[in-house]
N, CA, C and O atoms as a DFTB+ gen file, in Angstrom:
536 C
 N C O
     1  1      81.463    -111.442    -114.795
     2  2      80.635    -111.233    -113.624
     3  2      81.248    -111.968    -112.437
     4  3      81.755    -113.090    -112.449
     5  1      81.117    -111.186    -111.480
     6  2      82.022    -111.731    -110.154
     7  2      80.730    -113.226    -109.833
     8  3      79.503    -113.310    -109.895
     9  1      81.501    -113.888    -109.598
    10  2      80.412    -115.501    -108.684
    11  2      80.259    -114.752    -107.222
    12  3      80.974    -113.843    -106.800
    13  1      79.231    -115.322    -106.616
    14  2      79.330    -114.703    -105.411
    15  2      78.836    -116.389    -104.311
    16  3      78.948    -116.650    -103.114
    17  1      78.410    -117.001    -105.254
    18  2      78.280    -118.388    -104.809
    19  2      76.798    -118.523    -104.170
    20  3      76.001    -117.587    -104.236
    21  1      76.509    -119.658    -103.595
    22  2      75.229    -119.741    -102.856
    23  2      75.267    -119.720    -101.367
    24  3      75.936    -120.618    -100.856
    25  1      74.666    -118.852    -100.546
    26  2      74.757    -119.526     -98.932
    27  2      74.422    -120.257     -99.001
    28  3      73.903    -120.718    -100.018
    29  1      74.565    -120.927     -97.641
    30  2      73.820    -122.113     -97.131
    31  2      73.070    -121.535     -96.289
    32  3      73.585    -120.831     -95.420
    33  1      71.311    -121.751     -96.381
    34  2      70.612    -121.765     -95.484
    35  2      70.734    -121.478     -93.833
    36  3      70.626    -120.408     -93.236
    37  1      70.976    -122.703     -93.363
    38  2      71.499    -122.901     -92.163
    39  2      72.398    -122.223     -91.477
    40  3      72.287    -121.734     -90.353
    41  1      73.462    -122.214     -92.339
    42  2      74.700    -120.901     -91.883
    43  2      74.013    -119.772     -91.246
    44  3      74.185    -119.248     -90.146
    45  1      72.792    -119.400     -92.669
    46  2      72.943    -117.696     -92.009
    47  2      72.020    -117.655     -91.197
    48  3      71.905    -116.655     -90.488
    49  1      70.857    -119.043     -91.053
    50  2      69.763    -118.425     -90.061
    51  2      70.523    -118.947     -88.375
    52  3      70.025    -118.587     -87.308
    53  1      71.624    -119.725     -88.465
    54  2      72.469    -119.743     -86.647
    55  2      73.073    -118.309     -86.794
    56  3      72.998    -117.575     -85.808
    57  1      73.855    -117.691     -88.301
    58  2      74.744    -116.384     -87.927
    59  2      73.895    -115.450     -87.404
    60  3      74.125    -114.677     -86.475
    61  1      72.488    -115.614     -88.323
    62  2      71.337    -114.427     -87.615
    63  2      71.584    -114.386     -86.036
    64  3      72.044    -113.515     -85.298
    65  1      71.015    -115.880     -85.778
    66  2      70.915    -116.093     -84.539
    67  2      71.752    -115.810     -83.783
    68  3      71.397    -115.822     -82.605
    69  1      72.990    -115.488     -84.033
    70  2      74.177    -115.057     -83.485
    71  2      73.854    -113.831     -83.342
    72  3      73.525    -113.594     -82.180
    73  1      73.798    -112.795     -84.146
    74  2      73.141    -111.543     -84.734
    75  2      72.527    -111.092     -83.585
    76  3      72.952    -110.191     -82.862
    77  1      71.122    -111.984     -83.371
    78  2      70.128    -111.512     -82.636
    79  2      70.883    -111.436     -80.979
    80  3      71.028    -110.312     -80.499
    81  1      71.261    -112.452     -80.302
    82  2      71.935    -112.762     -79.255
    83  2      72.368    -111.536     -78.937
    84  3      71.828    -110.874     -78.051
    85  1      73.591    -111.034     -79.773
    86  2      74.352    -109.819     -79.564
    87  2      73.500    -108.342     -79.294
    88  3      73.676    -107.519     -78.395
    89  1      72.622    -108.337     -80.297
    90  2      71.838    -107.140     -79.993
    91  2      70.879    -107.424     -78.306
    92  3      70.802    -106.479     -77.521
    93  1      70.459    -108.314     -78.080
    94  2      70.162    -108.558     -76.666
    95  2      70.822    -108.269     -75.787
    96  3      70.250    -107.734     -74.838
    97  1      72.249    -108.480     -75.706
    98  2      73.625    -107.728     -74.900
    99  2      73.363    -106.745     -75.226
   100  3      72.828    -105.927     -74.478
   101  1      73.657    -106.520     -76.439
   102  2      74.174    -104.766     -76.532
   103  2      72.981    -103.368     -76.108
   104  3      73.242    -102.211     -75.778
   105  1      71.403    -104.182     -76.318
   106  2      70.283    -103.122     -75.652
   107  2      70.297    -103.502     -74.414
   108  3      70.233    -102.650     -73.528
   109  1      70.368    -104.594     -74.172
   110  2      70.431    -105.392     -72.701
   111  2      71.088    -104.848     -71.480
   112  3      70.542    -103.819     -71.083
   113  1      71.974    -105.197     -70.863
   114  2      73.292    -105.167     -69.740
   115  2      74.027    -104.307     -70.606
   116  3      74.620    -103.429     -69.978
   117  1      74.146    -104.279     -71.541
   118  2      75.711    -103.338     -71.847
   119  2      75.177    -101.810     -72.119
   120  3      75.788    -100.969     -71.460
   121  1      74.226    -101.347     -72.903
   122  2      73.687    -100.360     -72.799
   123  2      72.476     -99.820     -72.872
   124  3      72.352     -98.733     -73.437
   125  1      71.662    -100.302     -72.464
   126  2      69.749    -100.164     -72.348
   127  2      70.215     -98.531     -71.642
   128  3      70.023     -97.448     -72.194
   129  1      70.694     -98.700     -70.645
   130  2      69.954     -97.168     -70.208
   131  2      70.435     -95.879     -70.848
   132  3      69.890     -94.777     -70.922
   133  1      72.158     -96.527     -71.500
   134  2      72.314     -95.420     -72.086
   135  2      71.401     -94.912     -73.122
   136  3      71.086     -93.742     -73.336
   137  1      70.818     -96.586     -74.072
   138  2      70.313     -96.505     -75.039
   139  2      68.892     -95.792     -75.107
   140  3      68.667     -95.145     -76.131
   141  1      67.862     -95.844     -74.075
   142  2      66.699     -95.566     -73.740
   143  2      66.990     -94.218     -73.038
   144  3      65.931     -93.835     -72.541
   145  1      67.912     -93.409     -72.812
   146  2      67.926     -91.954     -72.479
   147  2      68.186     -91.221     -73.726
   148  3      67.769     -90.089     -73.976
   149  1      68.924     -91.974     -74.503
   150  2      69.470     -91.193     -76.322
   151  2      68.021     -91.271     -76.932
   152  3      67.365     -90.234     -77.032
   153  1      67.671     -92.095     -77.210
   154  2      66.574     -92.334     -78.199
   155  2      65.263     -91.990     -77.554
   156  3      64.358     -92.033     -78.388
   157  1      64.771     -91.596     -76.103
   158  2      63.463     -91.256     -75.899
   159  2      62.624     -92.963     -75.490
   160  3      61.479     -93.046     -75.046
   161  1      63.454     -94.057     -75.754
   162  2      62.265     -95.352     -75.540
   163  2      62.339     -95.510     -73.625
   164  3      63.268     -95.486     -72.817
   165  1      60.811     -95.674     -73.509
   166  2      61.315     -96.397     -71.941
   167  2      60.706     -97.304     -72.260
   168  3      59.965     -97.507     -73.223
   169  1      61.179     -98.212     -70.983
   170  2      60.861     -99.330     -70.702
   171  2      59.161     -99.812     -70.281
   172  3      58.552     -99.117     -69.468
   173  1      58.681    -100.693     -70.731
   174  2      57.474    -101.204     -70.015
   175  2      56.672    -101.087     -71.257
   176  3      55.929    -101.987     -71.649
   177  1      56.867     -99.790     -71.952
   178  2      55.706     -99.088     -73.080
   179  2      55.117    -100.425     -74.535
   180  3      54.744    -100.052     -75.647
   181  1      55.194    -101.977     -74.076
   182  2      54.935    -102.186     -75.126
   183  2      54.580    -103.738     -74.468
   184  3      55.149    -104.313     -73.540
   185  1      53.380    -104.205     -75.337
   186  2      52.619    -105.249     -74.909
   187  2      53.460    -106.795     -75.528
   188  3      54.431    -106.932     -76.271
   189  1      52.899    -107.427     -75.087
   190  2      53.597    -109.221     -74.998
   191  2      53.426    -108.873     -76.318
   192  3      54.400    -108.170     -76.588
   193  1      52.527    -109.007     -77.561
   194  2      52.707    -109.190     -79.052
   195  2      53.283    -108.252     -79.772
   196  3      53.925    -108.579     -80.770
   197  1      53.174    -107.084     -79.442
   198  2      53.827    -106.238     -79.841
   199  2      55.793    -106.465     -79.547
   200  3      56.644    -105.997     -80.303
   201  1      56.009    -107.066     -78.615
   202  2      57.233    -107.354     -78.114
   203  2      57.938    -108.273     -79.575
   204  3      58.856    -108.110     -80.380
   205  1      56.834    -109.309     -79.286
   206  2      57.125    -110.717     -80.279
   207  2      57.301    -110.477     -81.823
   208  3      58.012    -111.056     -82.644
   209  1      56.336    -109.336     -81.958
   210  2      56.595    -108.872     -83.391
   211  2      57.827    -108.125     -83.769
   212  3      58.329    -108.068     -84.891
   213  1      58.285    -107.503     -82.554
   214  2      59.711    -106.715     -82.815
   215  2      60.862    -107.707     -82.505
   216  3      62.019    -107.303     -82.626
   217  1      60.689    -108.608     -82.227
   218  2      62.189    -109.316     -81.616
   219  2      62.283    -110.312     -83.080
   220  3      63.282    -110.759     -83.644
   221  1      60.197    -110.508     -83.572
   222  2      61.004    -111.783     -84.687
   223  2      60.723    -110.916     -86.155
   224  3      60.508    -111.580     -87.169
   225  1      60.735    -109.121     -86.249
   226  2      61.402    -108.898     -87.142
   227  2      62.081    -108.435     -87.224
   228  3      62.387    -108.037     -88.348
   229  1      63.042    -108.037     -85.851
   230  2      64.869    -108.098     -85.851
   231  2      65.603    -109.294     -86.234
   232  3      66.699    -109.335     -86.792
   233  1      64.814    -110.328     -85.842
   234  2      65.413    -111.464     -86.334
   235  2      65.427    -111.848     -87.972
   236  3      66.349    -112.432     -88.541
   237  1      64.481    -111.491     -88.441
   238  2      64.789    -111.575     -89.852
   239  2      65.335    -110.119     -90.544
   240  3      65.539    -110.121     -91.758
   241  1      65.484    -109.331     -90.048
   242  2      66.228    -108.287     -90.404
   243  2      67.668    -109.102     -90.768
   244  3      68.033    -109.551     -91.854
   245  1      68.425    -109.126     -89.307
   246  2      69.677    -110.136     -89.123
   247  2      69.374    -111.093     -90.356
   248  3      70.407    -111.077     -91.027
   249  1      68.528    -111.839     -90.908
   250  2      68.337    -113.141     -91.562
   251  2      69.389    -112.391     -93.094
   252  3      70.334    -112.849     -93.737
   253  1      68.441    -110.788     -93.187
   254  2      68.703    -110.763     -94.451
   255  2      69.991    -109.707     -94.672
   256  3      70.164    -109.172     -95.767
   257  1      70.762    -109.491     -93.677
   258  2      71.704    -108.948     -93.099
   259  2      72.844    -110.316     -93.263
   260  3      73.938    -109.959     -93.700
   261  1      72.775    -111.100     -93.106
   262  2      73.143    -112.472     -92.871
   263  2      73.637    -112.781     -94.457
   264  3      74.777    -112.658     -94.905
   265  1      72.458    -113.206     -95.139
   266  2      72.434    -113.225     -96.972
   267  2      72.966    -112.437     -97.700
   268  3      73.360    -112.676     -98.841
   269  1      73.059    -111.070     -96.927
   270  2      74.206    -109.643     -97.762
   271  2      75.471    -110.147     -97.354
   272  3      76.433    -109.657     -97.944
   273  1      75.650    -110.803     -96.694
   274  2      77.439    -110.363     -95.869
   275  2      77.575    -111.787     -96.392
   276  3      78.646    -111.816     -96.998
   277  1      76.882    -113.202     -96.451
   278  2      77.226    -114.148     -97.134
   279  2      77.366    -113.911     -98.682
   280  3      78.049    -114.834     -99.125
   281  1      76.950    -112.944     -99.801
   282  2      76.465    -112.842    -100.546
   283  2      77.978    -112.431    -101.259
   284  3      78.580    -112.928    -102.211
   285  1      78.254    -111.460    -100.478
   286  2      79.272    -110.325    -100.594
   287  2      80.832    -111.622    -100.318
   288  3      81.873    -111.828    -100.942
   289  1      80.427    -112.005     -99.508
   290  2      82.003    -113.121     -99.585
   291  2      82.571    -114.085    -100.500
   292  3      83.686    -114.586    -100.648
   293  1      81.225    -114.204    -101.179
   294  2      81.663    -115.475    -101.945
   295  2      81.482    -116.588    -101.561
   296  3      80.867    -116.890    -100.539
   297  1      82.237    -117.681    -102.695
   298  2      82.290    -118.840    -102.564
   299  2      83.748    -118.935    -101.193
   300  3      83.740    -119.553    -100.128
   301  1      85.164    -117.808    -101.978
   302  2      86.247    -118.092    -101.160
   303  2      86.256    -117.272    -100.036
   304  3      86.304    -116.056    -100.218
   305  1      86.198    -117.976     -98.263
   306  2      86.076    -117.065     -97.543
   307  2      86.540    -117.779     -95.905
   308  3      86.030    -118.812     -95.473
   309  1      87.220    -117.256     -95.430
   310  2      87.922    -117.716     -94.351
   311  2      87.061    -116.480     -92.921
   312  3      86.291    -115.520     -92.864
   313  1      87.650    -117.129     -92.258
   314  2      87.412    -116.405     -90.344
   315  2      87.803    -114.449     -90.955
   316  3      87.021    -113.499     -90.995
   317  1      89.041    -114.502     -91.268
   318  2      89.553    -112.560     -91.195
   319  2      88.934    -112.509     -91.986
   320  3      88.066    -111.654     -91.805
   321  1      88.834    -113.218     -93.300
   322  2      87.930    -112.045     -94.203
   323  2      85.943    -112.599     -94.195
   324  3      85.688    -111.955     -95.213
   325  1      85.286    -112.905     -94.018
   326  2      84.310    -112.518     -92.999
   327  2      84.587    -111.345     -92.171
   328  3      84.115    -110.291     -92.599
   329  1      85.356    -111.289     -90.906
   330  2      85.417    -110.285     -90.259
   331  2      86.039    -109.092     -90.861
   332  3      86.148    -108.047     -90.220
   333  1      86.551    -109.249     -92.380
   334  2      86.991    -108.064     -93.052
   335  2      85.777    -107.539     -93.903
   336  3      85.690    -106.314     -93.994
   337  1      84.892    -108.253     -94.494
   338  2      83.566    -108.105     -95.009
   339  2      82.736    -107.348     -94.206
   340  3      82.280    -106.239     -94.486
   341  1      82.531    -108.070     -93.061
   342  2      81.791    -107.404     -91.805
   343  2      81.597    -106.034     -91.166
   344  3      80.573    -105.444     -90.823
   345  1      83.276    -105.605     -91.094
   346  2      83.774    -104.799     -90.973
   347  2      83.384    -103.244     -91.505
   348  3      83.011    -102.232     -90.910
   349  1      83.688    -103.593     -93.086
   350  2      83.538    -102.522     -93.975
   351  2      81.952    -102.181     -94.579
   352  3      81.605    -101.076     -94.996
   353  1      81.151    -103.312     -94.523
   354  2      80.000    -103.405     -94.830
   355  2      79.268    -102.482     -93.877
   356  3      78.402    -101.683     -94.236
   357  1      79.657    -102.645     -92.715
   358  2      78.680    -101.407     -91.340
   359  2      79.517    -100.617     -91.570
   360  3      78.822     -99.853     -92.239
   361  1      80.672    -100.073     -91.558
   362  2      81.428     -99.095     -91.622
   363  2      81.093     -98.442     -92.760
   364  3      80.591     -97.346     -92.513
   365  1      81.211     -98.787     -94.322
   366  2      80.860     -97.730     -94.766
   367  2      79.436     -98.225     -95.830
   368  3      79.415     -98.176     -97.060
   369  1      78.276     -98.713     -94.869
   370  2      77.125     -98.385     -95.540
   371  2      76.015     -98.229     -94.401
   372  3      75.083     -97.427     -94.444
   373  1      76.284     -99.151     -93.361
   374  2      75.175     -99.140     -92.333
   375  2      75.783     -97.826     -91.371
   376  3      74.939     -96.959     -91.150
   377  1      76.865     -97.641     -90.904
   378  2      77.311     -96.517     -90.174
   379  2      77.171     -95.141     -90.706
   380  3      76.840     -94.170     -90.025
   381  1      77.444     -95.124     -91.965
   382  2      77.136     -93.947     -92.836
   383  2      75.610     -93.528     -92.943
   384  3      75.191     -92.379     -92.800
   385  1      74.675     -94.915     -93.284
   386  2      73.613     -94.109     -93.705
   387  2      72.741     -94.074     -91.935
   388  3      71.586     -93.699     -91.733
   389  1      73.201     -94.312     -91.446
   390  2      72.356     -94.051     -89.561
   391  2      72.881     -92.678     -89.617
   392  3      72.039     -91.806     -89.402
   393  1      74.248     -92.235     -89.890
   394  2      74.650     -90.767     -89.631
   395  2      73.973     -90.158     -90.210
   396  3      73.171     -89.499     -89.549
   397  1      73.922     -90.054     -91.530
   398  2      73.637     -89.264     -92.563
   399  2      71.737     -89.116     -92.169
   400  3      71.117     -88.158     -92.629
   401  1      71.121     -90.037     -91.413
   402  2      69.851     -89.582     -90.959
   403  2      69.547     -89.169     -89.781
   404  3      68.427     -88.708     -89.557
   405  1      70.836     -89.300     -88.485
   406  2      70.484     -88.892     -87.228
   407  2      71.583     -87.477     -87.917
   408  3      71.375     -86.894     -86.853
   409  1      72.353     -86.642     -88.572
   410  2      72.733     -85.591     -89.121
   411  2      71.121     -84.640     -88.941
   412  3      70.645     -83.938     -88.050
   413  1      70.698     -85.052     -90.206
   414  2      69.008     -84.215     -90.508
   415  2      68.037     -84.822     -89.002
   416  3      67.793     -83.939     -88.180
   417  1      67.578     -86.088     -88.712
   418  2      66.549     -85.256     -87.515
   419  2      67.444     -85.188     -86.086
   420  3      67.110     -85.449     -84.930
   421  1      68.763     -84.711     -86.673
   422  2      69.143     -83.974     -85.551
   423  2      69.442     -84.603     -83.521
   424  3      69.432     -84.032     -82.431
   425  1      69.699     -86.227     -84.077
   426  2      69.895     -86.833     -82.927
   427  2      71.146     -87.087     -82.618
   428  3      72.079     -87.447     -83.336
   429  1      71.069     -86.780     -81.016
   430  2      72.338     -87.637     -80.259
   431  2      73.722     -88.086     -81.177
   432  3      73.816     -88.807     -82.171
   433  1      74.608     -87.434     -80.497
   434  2      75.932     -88.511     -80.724
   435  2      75.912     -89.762     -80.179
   436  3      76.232     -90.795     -80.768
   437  1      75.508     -89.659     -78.976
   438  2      75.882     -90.980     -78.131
   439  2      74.986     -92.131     -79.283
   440  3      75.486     -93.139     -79.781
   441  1      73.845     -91.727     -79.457
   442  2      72.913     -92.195     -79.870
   443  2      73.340     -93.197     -81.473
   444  3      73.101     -94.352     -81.825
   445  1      73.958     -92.198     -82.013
   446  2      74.737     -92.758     -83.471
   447  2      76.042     -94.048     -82.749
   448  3      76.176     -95.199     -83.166
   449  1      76.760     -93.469     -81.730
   450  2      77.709     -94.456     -81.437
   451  2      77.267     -95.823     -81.026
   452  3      77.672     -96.909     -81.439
   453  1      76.171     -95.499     -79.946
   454  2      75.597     -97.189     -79.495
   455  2      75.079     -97.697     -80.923
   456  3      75.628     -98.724     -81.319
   457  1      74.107     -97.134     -81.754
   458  2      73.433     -97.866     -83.228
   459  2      74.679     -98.277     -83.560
   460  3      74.984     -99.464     -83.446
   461  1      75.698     -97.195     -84.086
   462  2      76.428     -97.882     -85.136
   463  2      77.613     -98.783     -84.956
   464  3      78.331     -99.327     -85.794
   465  1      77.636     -98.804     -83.266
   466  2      79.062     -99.593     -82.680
   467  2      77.880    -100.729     -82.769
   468  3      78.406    -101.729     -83.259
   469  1      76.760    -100.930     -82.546
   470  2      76.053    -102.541     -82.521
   471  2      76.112    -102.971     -84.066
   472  3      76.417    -104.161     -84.156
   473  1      75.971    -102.537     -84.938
   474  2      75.967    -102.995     -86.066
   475  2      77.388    -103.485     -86.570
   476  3      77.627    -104.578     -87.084
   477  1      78.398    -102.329     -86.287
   478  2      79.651    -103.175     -86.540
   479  2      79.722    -104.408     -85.750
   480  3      79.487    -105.506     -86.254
   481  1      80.065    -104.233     -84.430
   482  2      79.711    -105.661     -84.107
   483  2      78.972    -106.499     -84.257
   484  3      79.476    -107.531     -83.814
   485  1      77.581    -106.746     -84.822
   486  2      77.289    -107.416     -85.388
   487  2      77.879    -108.006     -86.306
   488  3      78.134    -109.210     -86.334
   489  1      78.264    -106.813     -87.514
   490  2      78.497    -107.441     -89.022
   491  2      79.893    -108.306     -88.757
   492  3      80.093    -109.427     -89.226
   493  1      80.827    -107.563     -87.907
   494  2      81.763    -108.560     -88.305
   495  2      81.701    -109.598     -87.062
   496  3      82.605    -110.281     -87.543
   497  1      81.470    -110.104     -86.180
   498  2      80.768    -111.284     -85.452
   499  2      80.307    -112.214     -86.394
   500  3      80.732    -113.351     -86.599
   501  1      78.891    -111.280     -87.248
   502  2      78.240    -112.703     -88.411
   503  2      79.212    -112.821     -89.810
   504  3      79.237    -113.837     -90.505
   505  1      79.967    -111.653     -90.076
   506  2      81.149    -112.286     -90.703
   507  2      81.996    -113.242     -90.384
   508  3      82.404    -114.183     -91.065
   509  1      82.183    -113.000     -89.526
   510  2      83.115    -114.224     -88.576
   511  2      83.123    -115.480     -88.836
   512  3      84.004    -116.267     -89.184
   513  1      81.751    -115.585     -88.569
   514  2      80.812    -116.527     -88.366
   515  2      80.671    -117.484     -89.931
   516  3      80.644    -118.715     -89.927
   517  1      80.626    -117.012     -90.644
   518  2      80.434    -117.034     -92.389
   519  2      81.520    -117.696     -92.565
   520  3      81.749    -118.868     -92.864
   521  1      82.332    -116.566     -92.282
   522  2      83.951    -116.948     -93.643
   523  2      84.398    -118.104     -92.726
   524  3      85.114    -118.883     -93.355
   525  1      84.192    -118.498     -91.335
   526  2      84.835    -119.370     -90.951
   527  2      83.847    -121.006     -91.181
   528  3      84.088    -122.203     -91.337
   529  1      82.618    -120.058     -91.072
   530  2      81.733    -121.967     -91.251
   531  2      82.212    -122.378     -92.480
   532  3      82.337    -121.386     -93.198
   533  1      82.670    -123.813     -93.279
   534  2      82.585    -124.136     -94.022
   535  2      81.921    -125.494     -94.502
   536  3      81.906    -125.786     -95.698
């Protein structure tokens, strides 16, 4: 049986936090409007708790996003391979299965590229992040 070792706590809830940061850019300044013309969301449509409930269960999304990609590295794990973990992990499971459901209800390209270009960057960012903390 492969070891896959233990995270550390701490690691993955700053990599989350790293995690989360990025997706704030990436709906944020880098592409909100593209993002909110693909997907149908506007802006304003959602109250202070309702806000709080979505930002802190993206954040533990990332948490447990965090625990897969630590999980998956191991005990032995440096800066590239984190970002080689990262990499392949959105590429061929999180990129695949967003296609394989905006395919059937029939959404946006653009729409698949902003989701699935944020997730790669994510994964390998909090890979990064992993294989290099030691």
């Amino acid at each position: 049986m492969h070891d896959i070792g233990t995270p550390q706590i701490l690691h993955v809830l700053v990599t989350a936090f790293a995690g989360f940061v990025i997706g704030s850019l990436w709906y944020g300044p880098l592409f909100s409007k593209a993002w909110m013309k693909a997907s149908g969301v506007t802006p304003g449509n959602m109250s202070t708790s309702q806000s709080v409930r979505l930002f802190a269960s993206a954040y533990v999304v990332n948490v447990i996003i965090a625990f897969g990609l630590a999980f998956l590295m191991g005990r032995e794990h440096s800066l590239h391979g984190g970002m080689h973990v990262g990499f392949f992990v959105s590429l061929m499971f999180m990129a695949t299965a967003i296609g394989m459901t905006y395919l059937f209800e029939k959404r946006p390209i653009k729409l698949f590229l902003i989701n699935a270009g944020y997730q790669l960057v994510n994964c390998v960012v909090m890979g990064a992040i992993l294989g290099a903390w030691h």
